[in-house]
Structures are given as structure tokens and as C-alpha cells.
Residue frames as qw, qx, qy, qz and C-alpha x, y, z in Angstrom:
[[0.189, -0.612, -0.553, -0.533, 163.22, 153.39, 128.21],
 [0.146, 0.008, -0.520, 0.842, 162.24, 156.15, 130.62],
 [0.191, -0.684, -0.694, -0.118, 158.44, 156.23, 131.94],
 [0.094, -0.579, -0.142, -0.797, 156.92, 159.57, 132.56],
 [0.006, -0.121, -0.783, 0.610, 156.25, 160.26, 136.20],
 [0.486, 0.459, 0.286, -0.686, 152.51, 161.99, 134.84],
 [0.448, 0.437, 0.746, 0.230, 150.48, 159.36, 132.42],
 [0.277, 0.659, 0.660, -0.232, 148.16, 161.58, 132.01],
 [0.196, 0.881, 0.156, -0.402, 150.32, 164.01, 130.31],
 [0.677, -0.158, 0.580, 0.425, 152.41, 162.13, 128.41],
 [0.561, 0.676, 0.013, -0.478, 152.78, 163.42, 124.72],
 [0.243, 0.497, -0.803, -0.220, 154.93, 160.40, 124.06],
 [0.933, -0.017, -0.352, -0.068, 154.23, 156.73, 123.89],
 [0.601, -0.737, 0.305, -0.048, 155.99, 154.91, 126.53],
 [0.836, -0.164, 0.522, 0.043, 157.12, 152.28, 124.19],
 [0.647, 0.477, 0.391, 0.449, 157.52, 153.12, 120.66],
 [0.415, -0.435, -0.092, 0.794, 157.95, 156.93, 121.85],
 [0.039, 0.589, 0.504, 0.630, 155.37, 158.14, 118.75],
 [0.256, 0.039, 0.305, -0.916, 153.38, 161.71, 120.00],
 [0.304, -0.602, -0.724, -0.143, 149.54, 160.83, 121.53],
 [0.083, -0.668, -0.300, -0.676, 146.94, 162.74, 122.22],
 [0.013, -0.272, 0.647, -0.712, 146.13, 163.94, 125.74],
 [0.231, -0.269, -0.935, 0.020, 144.38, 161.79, 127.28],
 [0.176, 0.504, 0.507, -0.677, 141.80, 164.61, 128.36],
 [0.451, 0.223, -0.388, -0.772, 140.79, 165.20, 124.68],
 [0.202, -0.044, -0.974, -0.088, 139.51, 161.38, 125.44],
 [0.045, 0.342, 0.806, -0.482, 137.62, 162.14, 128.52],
 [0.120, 0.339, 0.255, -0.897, 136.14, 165.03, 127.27],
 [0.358, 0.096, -0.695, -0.617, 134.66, 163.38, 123.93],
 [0.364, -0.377, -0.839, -0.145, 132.77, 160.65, 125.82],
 [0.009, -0.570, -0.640, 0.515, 131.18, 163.04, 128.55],
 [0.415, 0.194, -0.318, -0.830, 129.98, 165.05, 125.16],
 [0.358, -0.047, -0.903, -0.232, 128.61, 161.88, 124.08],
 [0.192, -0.354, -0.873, 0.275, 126.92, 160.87, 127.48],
 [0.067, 0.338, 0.270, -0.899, 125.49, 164.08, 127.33],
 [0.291, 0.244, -0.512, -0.770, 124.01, 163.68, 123.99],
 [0.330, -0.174, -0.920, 0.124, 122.95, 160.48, 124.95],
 [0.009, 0.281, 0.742, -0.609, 120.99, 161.62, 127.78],
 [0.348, 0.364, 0.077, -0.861, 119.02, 164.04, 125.97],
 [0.370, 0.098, -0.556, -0.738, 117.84, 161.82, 123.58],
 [0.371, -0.214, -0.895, 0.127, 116.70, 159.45, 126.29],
 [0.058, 0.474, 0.565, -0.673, 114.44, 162.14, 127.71],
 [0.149, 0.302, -0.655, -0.676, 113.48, 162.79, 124.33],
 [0.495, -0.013, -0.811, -0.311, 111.78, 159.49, 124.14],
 [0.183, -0.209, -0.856, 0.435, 110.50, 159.13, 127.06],
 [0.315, 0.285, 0.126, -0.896, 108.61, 162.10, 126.46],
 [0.455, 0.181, -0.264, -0.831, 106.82, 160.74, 123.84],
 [0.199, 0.064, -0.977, -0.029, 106.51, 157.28, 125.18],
 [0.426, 0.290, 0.656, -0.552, 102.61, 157.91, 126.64],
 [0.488, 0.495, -0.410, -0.591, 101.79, 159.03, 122.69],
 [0.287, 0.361, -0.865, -0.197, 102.97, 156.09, 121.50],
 [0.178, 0.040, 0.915, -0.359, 101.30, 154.08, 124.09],
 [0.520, 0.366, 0.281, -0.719, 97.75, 155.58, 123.23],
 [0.575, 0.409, -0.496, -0.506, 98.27, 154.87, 119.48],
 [0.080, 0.183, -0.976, 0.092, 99.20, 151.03, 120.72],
 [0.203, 0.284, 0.685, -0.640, 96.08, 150.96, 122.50],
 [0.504, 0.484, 0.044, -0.714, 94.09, 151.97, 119.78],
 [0.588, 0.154, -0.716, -0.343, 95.12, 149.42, 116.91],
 [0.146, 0.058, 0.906, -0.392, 95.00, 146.72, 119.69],
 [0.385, 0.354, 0.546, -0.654, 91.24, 147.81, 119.63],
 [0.597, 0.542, -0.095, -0.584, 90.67, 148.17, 116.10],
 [0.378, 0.319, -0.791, -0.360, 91.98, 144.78, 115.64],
 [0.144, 0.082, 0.937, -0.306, 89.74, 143.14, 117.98],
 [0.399, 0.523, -0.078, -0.750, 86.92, 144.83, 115.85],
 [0.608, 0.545, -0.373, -0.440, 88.14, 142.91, 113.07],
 [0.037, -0.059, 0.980, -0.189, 88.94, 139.89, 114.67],
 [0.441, 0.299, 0.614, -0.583, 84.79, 139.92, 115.95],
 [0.685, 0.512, 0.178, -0.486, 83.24, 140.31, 112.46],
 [0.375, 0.480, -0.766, -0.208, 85.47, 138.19, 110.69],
 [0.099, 0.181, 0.950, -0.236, 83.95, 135.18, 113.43],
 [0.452, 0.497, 0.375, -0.638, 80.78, 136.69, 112.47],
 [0.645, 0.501, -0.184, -0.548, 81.30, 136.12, 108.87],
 [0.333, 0.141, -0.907, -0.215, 82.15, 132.39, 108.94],
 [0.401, 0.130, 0.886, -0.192, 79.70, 131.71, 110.95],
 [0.608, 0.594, -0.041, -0.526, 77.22, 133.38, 108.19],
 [0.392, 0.529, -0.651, -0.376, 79.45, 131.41, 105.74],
 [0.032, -0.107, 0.939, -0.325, 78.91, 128.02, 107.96],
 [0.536, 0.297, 0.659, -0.437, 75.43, 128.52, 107.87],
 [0.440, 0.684, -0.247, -0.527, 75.08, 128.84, 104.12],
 [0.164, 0.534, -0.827, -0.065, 77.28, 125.96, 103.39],
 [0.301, 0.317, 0.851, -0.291, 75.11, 123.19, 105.80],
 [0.521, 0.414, 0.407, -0.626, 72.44, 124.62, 103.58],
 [0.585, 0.433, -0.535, -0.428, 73.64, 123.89, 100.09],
 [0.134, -0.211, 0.940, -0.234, 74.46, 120.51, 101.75],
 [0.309, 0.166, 0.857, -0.379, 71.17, 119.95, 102.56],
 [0.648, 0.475, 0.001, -0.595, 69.63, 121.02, 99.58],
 [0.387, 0.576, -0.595, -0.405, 71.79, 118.85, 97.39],
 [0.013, 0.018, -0.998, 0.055, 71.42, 115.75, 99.44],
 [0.313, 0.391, 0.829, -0.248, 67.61, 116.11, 98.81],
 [0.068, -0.015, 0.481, 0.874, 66.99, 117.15, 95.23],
 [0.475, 0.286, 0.041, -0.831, 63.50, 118.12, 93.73],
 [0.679, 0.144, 0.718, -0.050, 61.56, 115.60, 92.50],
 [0.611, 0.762, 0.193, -0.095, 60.80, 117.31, 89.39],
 [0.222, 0.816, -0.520, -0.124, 64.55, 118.20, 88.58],
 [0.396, -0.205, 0.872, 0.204, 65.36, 114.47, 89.08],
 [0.690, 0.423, 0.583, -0.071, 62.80, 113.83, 86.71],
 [0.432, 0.867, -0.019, -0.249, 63.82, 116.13, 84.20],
 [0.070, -0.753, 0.623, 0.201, 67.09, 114.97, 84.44],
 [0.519, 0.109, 0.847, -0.024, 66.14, 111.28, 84.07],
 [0.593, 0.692, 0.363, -0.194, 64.03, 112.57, 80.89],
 [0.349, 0.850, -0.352, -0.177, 66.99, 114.59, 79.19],
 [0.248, -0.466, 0.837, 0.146, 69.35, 111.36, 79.46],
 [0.565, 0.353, 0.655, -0.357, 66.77, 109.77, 77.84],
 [0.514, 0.836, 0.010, -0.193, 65.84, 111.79, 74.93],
 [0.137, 0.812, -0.532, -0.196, 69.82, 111.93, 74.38],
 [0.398, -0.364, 0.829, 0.151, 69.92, 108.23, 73.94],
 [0.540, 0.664, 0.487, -0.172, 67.32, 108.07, 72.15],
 [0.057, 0.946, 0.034, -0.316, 68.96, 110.39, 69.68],
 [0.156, -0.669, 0.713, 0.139, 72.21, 108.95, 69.65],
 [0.681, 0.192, 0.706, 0.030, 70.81, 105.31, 68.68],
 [0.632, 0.627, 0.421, -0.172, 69.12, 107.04, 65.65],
 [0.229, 0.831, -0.359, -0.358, 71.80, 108.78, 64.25],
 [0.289, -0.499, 0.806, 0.130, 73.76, 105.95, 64.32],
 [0.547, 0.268, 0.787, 0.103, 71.29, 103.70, 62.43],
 [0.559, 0.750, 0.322, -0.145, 70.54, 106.33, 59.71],
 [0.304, 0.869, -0.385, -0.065, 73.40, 108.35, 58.94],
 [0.905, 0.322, -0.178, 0.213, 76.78, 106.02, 57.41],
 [0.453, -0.660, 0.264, 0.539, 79.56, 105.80, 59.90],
 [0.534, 0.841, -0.089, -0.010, 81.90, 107.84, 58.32],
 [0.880, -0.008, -0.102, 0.465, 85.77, 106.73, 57.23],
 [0.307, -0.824, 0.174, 0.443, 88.60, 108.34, 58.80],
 [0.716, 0.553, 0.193, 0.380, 90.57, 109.58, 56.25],
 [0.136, -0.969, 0.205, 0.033, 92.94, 112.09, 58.18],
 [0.554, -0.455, 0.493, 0.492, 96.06, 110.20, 57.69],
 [0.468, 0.423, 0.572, 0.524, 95.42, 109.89, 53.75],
 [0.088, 0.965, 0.167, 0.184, 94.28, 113.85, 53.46],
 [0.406, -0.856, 0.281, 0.152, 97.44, 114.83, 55.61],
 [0.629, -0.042, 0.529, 0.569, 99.89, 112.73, 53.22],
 [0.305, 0.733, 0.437, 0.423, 97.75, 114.58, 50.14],
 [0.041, -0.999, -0.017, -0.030, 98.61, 118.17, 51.78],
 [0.560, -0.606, 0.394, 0.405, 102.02, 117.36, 52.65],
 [0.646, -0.006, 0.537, 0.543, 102.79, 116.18, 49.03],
 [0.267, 0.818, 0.390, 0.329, 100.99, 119.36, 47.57],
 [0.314, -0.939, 0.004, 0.143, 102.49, 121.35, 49.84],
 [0.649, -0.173, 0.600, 0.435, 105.97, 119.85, 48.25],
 [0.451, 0.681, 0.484, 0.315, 104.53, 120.61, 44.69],
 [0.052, -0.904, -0.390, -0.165, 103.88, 123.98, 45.73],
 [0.512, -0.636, 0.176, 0.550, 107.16, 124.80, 47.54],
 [0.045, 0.835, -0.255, -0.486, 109.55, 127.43, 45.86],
 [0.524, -0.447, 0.698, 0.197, 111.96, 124.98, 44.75],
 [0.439, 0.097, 0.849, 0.276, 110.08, 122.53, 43.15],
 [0.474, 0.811, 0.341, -0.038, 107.86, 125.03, 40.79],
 [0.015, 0.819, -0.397, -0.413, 111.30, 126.69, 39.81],
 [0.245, -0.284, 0.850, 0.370, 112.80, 123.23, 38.65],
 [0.426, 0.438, 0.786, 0.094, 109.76, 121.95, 37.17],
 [0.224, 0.911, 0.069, -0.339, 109.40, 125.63, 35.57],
 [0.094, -0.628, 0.669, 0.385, 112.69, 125.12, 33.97],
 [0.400, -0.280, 0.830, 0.271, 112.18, 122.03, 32.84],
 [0.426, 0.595, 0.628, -0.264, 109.38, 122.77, 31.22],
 [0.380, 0.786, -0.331, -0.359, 110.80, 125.85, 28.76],
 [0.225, -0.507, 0.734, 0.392, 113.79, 123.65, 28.25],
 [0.465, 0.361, 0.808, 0.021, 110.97, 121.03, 26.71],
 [0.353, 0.756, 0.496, -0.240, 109.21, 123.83, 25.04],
 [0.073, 0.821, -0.378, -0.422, 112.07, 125.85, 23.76],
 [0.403, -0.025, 0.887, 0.226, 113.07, 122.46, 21.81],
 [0.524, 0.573, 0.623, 0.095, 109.81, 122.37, 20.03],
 [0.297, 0.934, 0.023, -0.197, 109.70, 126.19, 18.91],
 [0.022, 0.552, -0.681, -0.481, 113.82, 125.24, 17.29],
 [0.480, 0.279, 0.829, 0.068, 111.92, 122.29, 15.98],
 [0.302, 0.816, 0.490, -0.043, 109.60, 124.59, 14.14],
 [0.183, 0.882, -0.027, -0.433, 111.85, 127.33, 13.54],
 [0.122, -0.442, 0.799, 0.390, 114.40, 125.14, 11.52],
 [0.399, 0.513, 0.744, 0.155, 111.19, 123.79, 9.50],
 [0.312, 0.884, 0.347, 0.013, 110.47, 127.36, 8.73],
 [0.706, 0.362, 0.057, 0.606, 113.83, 127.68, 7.69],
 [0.093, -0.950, -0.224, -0.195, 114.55, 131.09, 10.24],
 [0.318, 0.742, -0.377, 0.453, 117.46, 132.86, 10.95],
 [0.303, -0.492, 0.610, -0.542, 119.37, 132.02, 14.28],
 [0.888, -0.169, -0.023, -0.426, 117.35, 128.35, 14.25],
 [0.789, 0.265, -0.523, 0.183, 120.64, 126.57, 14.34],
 [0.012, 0.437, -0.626, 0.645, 121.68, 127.87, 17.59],
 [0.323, -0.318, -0.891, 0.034, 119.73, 126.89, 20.55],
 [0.256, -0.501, -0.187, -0.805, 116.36, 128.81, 21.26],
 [0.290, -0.408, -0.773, 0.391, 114.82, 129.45, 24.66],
 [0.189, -0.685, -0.485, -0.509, 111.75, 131.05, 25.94],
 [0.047, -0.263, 0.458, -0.848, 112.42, 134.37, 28.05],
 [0.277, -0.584, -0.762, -0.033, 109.50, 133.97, 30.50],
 [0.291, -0.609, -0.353, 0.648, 110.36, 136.97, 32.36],
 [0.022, -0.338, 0.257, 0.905, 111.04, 139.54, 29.50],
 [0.455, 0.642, 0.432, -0.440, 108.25, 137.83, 27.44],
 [0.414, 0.733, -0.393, -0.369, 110.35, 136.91, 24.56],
 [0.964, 0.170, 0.066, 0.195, 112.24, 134.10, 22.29],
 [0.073, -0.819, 0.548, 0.155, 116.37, 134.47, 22.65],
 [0.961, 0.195, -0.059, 0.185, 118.91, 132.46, 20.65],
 [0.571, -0.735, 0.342, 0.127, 121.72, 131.83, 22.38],
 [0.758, 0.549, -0.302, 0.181, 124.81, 132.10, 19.41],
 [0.626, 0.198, -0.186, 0.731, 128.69, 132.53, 19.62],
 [0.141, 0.563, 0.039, 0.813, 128.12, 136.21, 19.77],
 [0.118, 0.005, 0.542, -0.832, 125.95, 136.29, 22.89],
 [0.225, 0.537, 0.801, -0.140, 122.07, 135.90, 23.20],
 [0.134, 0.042, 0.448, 0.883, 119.74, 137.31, 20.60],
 [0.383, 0.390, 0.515, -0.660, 116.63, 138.81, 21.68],
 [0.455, 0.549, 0.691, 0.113, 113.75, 138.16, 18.90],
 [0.068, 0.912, 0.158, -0.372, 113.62, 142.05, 18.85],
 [0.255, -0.684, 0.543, 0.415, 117.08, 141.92, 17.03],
 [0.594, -0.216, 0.712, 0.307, 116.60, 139.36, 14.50],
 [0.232, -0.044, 0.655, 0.718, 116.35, 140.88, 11.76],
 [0.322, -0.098, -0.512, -0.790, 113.31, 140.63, 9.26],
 [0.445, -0.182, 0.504, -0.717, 109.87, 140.29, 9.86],
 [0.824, -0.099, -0.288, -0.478, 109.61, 137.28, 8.76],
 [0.387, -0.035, -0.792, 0.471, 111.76, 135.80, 11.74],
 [0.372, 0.007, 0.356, -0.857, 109.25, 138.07, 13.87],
 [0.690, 0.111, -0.389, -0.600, 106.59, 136.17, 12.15],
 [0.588, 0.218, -0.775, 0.084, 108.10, 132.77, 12.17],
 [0.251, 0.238, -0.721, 0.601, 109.22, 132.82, 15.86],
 [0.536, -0.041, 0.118, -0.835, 105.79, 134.21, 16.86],
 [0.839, -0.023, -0.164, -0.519, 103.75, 130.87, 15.30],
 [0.520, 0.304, -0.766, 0.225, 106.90, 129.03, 16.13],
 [0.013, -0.103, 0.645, -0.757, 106.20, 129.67, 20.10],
 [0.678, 0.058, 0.227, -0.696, 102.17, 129.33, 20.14],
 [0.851, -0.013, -0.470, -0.235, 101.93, 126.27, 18.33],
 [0.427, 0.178, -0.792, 0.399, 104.81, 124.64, 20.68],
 [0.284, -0.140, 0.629, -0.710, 102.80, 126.19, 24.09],
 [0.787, 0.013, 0.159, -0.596, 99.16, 125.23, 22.88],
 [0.736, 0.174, -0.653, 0.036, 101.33, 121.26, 21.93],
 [0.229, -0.034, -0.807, 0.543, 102.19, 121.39, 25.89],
 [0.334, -0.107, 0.571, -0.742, 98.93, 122.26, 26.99],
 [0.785, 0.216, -0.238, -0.530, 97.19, 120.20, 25.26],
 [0.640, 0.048, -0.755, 0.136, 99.42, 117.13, 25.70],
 [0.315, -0.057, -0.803, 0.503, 99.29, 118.01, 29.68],
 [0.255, -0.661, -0.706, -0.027, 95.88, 119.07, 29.87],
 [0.349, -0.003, -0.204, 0.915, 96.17, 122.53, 30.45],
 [0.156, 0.694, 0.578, -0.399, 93.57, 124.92, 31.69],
 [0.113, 0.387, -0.382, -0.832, 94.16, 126.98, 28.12],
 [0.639, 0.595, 0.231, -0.430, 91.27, 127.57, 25.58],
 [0.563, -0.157, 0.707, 0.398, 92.16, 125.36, 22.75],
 [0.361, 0.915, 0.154, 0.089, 91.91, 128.18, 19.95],
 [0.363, -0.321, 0.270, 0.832, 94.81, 130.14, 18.55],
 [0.289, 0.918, 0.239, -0.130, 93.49, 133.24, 16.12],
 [0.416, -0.331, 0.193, 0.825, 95.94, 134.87, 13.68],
 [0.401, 0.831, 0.275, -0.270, 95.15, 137.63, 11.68],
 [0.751, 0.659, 0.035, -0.018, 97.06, 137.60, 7.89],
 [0.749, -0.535, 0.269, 0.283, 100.23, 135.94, 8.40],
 [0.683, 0.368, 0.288, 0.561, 101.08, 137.13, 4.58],
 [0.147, 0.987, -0.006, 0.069, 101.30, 140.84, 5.19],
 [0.286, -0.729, 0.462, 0.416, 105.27, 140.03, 5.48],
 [0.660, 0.034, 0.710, 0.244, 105.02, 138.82, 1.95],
 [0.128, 0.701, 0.584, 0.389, 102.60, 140.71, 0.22],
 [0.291, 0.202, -0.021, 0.935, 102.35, 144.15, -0.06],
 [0.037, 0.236, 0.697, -0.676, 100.12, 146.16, 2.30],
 [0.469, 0.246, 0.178, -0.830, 97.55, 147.28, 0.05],
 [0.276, -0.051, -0.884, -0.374, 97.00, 143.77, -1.66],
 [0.568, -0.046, 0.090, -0.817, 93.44, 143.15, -1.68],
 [0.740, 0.117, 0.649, -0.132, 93.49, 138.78, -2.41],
 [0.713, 0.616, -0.179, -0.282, 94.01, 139.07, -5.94],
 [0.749, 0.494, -0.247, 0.365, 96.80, 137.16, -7.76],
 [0.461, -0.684, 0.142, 0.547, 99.99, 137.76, -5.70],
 [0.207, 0.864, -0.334, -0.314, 102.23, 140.06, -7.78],
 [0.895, 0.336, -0.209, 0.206, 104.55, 138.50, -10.55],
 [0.432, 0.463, -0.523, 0.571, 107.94, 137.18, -8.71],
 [0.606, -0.569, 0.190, -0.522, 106.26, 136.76, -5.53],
 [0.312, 0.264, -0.876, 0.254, 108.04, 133.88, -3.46],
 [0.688, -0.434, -0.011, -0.581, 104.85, 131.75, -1.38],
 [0.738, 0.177, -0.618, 0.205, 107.16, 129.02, -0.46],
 [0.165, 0.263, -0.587, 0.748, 107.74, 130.87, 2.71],
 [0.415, -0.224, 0.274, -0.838, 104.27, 131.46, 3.60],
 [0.869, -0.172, -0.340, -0.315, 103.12, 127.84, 2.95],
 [0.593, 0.206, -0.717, 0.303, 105.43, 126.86, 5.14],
 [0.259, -0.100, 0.370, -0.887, 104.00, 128.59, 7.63],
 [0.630, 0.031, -0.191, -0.753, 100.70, 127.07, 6.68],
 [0.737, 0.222, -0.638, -0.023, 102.40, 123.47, 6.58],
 [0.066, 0.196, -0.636, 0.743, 103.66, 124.21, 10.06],
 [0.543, -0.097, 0.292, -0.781, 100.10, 124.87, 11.46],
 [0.857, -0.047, -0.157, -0.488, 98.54, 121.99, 9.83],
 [0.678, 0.067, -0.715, 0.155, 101.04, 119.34, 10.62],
 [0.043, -0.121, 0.686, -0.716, 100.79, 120.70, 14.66],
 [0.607, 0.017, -0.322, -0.727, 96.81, 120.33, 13.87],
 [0.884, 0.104, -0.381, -0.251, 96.88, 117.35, 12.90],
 [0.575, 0.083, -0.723, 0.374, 99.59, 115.65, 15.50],
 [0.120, -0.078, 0.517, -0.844, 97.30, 116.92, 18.10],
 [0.004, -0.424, -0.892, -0.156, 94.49, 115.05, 16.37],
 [0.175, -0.545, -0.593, -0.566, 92.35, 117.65, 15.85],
 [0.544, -0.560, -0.553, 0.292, 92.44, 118.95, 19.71],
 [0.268, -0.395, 0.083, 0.875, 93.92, 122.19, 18.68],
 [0.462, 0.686, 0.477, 0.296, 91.90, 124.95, 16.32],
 [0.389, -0.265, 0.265, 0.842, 93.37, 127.51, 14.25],
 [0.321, 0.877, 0.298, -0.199, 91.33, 130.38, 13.09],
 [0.507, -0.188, 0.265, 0.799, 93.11, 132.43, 10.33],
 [0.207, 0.850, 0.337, -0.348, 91.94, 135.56, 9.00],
 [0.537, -0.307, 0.520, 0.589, 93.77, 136.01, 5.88],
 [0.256, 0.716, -0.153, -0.631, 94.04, 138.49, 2.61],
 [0.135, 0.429, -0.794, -0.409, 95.94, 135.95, 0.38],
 [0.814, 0.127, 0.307, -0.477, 94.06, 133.18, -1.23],
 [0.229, -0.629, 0.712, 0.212, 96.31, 130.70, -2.23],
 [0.822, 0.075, -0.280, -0.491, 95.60, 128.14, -4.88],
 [0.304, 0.375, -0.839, 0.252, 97.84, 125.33, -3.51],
 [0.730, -0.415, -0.518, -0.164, 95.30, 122.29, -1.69],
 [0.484, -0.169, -0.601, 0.614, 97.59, 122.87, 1.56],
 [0.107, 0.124, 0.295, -0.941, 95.73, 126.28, 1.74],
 [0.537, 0.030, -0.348, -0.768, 92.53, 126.12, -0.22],
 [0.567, -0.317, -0.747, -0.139, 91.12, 122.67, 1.24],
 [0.302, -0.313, -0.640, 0.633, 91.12, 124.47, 4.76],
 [0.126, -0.038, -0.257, -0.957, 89.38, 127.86, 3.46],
 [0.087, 0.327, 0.710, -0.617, 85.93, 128.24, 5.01],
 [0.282, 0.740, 0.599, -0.120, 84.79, 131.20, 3.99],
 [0.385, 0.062, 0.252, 0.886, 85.80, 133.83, 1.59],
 [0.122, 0.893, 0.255, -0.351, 84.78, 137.67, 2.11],
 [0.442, -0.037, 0.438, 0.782, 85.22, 139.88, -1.10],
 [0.110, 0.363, -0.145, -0.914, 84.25, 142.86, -2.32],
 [0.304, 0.190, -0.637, -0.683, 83.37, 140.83, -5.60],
 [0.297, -0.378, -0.855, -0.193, 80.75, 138.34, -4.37],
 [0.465, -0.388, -0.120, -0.787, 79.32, 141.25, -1.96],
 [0.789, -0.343, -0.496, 0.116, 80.33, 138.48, 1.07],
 [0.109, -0.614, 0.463, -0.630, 81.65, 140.34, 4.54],
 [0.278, -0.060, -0.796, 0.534, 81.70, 138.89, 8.11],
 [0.113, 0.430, 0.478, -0.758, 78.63, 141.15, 8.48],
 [0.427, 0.449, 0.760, 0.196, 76.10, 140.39, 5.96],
 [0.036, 0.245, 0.077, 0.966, 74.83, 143.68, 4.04],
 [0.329, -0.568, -0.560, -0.506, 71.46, 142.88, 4.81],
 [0.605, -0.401, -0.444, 0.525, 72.27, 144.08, 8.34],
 [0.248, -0.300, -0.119, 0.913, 73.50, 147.01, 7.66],
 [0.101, 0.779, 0.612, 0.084, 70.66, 149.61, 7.49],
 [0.185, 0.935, 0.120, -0.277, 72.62, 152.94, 7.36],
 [0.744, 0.636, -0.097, 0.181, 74.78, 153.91, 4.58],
 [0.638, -0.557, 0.101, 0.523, 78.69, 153.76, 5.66],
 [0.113, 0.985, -0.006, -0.130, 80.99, 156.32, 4.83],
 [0.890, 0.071, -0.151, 0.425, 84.03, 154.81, 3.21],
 [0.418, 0.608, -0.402, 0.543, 86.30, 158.12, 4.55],
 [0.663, -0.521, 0.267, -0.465, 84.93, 157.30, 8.29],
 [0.985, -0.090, -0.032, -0.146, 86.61, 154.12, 7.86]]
């Protein structure tokens, strides 16, 4: 290794023999520097009397607020000894008043107690009673207990429709609730009422389903007016312009007393807790119809729901 006789101008390393800078690009960087340096230190100095003043001022404006801040506790000190001294020597008249209103309120309290009946707690027995309604009431159980209920009812109305001898009554019948219909459920697939045929399944199925509902509300006390109204359950027998005479020769009434038989045996296994109104054209001589028969309107006895003597202007039979 061979050392340079001039550090200072070395443009090799002595040791590893890499090129370095000249050591005067060193010097000359830090007397920039000290130069910079200075100027900012006369800089500041310049403005160090400024500065002072402003010191000098808060200083002052916090001894300001130092003074009336001892000024308001004592104000707050003297206020304070006064509530003191008011409270440790009350008014005579506000002790009295107070000594009168503890009074009166025992006085008060005695009496209630001796007139009005203590009263029983009954929140744990009301809170079992909401919980178990609230149960009742829950989706769940008004779906299953809804179900089980058609499945009951849909029984009675095949009960009734295989007394009134109706088409589909062998299968098992159930009551649409949602569509608002009767569906027997064959081989083939379910059979809406709408489909079955004649109207006297339409008929049938019809008195089949009201008697059966107004037999469950009635057996479980339902809020349902205990009345059923039909209005001439022979017009699928009898031709539409029969007037009550005679039925026609070759007429078949077997069907419609059954129908009749139907009503009176639900009637009557309801003891009398169920009424049937029937508004009816045919006048049957047979004791299953004719011992129920009320009243008979006819042309020929000049009898109407609406008496004549009532009617005071003349009716117009083509207005009718």
C-alpha cells in the first residue's frame, strides 16, 4: 500500500483504494452551513425584545385573572356561611308547617287504610294468565288448533253428505278455508264443489257445511248468531215457475226430504239451540215437512209477509 504524500488531495482511499471526494468540497459545505446558521441567529435575536413585550403582557393579564377569581370565592365564601346560617336556624313558621303537613299525611294514611280493603296481589297469577294466552295466541298454536278443527268439521259435513246421498261423499271431504269452499279429495285429485256436477250436490254440500259449522259453534259456544235462513231449497227439484201447487206428476221428493230430515235431526241433536228459518215454495204433505210449517203465504188465501191492509198504493205487477 502506498500513502499519498498530500491527504488533502487524495482522490483515492488509502486503504481500500475506492475514489473520495476532496476533502475541500467538505470544508466548504460546513462554512455554508455556519453561515446560514449565523444568519438565522441574528434573525432571532432581532425579534427577541417583541417577544419579550408579548411575555410581559400575558404575565399581566393573568394576574388580572388570578385577582378576580380570589375575588369571586371570597363572594362565593360569603354566600355559603350564609345558607349555613340560615339553615341551622329555620323559621318558626316553616317548622310549623312542616310539623303540620307530616301530620295531616298520617292522618290520611291511617284512614285509607281502615276504609278502603287491602288489596290482593295477584301479579304472579295475571302474569301466568298472559303468558298462557299469549301461548294460545302464538302463530303455531292457532294454525294447529285451526287444523284440527276443519279436520273435526269436515267429518261432520261427509257425515251429512253421505246421508244426503251426494256425489263424491265417499271420498274424504274437507273445508277450503282459504278459497271458501268444500273439496273432495278422490283418486283423481281434489274436487272443488264448483266441479261437482249437479245442483243438487251444490245444494247438498251447501246445508251439508252450515249445519256442521253452526253444530261446532254451538257445542263450543261460539260467538255466532244461532239462526241459519235458507231461502227454497226445492228450486233444484221443482221447476222455476212452480207456484206451491201439487209438484208435477213423476216428481222425485225423496231428495228434498232428505234435506229436510237432515235439518231436523241437526235441530233436534242440538236440543233446540239451533233455529232454522226456511222460506220455501213447495208445500209438502209428508208430517216431516208440514208439522214444522208456520205460516203459509198464497195468492189463494190473500196471506203475504206484508199484510194487504198495509199496502195503500196500488202495485204494478210489471214493476215487479
Amino acid at each position: 500500500m502506498r500513502l499519498s504524500p498530500d491527504t488533502s488531495q487524495a482522490t483515492q482511499c488509502p486503504v481500500c483504494e475506492s475514489p473520495i471526494a476532496s476533502a475541500n468540497n467538505t470544508v466548504a459545505t460546513i462554512m455554508h452551513d455556519l453561515e446560514r446558521l449565523d444568519g438565522d441567529l441574528q434573525v432571532i435575536g432581532s425579534d427577541t425584545p417583541a417577544l419579550q413585550r408579548q411575555v410581559a403582557l400575558e404575565e399581566e393579564q393573568l394576574q388580572q385573572l388570578r385577582a378576580a377569581l380570589s375575588r369571586s370565592q371570597d363572594e362565593i365564601n360569603e354566600i355559603s356561611a350564609g345558607l349555613r346560617a340560615l339553615q341551622q336556624e329555620p323559621d318558626q313558621m316553616q317548622r310549623a308547617a312542616h310539623v303540620r303537613g307530616r301530620i295531616s299525611l298520617y292522618l290520611d294514611t291511617t284512614a285509607q287504610h281502615v276504609s278502603a280493603p287491602q288489596v290482593e296481589d295477584r301479579r304472579d297469577d295475571l302474569q301466568r294468565q298472559i303468558a298462557e294466552l299469549e301461548e294460545l295466541l302464538s302463530d303455531d298454536t292457532q294454525g294447529d288448533r285451526l287444523t284440527s278443527y276443519l279436520s273435526l268439521i269436515s267429518q261432520n259435513i261427509r257425515t251429512k253428505a253421505a246421508s244426503l246421498e251426494l256425489d263424491h261423499s265417499d271420498a274424504p271431504i274437507r273445508l277450503d278455508v282459504n278459497r271458501l269452499t268444500v273439496v273432495a279429495d278422490t283418486a283423481d285429485g281434489p274436487v272443488r264443489l264448483a266441479d261437482m256436477g249437479s245442483a243438487e250436490n251444490h245444494l247438498g254440500y251447501h246445508v251439508a257445511t252450515l249445519l256442521s259449522l253452526h253444530e261446532w259453534f254451538s257445542e263450543h259456544r261460539g260467538p255466532v248468531p244461532r239462526t241459519l235462513i235458507l231461502d227454497q231449497p226445492s228450486q233444484v227439484y221443482f221447476p222455476p215457475d212452480y207456484t206451491g201447487e201439487p209438484p208435477p206428476q213423476g216428481t222425485d221428493l225423496s231428495h228434498l226430504l232428505n234435506i229436510y230430515r237432515t235439518i231436523n235431526n241437526t235441530v233436534q241433536a242440538l236440543d233446540d239451540a239451533l233455529q232454522v228459518i226456511v222460506v220455501e215454495h213447495a208445500d209438502l204433505a209428508d208430517p216431516l215437512f208440514r208439522n214444522h210449517v208456520v205460516e203459509r203465504w198464497r195468492y189463494s188465501n190473500n196471506q203475504a209477509l206484508v199484510p194487504p191492509e198495509w199496502i195503500t198504493e196500488p202495485i204494478d205487477d210489471e214493476d215487479e
